[in-house]
C-alpha positions in Angstrom: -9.5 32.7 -31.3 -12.2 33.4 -28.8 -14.4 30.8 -29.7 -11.3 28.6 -29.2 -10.3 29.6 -25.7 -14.6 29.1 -24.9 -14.0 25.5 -26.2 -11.2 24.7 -24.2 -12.6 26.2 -21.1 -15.4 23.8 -21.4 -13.0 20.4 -22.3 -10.9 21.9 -18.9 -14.5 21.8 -16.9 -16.0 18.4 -18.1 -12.5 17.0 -17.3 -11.8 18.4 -13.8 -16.2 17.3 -13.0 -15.2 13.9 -14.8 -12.0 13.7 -11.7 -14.1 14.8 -8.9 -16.7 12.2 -9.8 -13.8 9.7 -9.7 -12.7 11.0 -6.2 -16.6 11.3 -4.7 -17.0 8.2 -5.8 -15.4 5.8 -3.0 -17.3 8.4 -0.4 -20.6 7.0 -2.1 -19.5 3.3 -2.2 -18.6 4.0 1.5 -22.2 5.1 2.5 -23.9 2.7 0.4 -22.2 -0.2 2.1 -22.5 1.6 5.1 -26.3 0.8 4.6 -26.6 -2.8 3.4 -26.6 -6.1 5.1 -23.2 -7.6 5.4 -23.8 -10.2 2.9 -24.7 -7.9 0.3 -21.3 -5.7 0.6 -19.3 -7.8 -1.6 -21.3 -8.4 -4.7 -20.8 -8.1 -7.6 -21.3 -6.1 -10.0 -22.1 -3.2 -7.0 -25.6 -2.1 -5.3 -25.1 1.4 -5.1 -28.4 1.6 -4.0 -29.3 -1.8 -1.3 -31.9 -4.3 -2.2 -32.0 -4.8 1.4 -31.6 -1.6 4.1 -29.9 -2.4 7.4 -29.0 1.2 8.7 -30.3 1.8 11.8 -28.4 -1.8 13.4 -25.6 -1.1 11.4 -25.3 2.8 12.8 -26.4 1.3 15.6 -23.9 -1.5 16.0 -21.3 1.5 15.6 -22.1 4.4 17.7 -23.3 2.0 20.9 -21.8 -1.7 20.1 -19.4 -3.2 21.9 -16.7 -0.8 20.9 -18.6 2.2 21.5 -17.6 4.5 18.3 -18.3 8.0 19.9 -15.8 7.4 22.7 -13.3 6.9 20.0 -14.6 10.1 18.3 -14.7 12.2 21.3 -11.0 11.0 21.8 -9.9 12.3 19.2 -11.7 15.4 19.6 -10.5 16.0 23.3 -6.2 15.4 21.8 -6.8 17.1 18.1 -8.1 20.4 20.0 -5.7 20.3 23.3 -2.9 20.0 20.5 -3.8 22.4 18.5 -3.8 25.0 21.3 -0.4 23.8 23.1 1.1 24.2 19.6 0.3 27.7 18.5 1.2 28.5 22.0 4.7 27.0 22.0 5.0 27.9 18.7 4.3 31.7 19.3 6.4 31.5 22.4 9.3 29.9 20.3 9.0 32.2 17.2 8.9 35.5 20.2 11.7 33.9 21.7 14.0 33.9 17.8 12.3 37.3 16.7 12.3 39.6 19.4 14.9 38.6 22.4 18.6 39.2 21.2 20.6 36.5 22.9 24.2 35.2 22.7 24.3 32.8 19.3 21.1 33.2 19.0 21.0 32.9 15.2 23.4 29.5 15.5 20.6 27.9 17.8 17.8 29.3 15.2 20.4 28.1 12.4 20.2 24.3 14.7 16.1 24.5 14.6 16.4 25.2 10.9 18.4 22.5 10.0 15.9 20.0 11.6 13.9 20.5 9.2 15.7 18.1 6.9 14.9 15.5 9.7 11.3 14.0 8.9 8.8 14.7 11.6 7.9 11.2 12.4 11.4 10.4 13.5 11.7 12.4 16.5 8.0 12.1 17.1 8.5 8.0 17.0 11.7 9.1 19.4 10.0 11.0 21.8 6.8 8.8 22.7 9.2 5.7 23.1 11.1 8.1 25.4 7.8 9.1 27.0 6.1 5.8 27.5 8.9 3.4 28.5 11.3 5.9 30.6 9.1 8.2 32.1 5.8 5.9 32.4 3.4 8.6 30.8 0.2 7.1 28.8 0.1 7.5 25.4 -2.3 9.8 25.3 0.3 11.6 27.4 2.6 11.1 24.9 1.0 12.5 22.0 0.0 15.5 24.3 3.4 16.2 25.5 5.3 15.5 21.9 2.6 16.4 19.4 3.0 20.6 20.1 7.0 20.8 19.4 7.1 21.3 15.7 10.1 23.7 13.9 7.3 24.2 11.2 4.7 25.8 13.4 7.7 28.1 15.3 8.9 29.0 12.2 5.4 29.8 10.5 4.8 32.2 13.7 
């Protein structure tokens, strides 16, 4: 029996390595193309290692081109990080606010935040930058500031 549950240990292992070599995979084919002259992406069968290197003008051609790549990055730095913080901040504030402070219906509103839930959360995100951008002229960067924080998931995980 032991040498039986051994065995099936090792079938679980080689399959679960055989599934993460399938997933690692694309990342590879994504670097080695990453490195190859654009002619060479396409053939066939593939080069997972290039004939023919062409890294440092392709990385090149990314991170200073004509559509500079790191301001792109740094973007999404600058709004992932500023959400993040105005999130757990109005979520903490919100989940206080349900917890702690007895109010008049009180649990009906907190019922009403509930029951958004079965709302997905790209319909009133959708909602709220088309509110954002064409009524009240805000950027969309604006937008996804100001709509990105207000989540019933984060208030309700605080």
């Amino acid at each position: 029996m032991k040498s039986q549950h051994a065995w099936s240990k090792y079938v679980v292992t080689v399959c679960m390595f055989s599934i993460g070599i399938l997933f690692i995979l694309p990342f590879v084919w994504m670097l080695s193309t990453s490195l190859k002259v654009d002619a060479d992406v396409f053939n066939y069968p593939i080069e997972w290692i290039p004939k023919r290197w062409h890294a440092i003008e392709n990385y090149k051609e990314v991170w200073l081109g004509d559509h500079p790549f790191w301001i792109y990055y740094l973007n999404t730095i600058f709004v992932s990080v500023l959400t993040t913080i105005l999130s757990c901040l109005v979520s903490a504030l919100a989940a206080y606010g349900f917890s702690k402070v007895n109010f008049p219906a009180g649990k009906w509103l907190f019922l009403i935040v509930l029951a958004t839930y079965m709302i997905p959360q790209s319909s009133p995100f959708w909602f709220l930058n088309l509110l954002c951008t064409e009524c009240l002229a805000y950027s969309i960067l604006e937008s996804d500031l100001f709509c990105s924080p207000v989540s019933v998931f984060s208030a309700y995980l605080c």
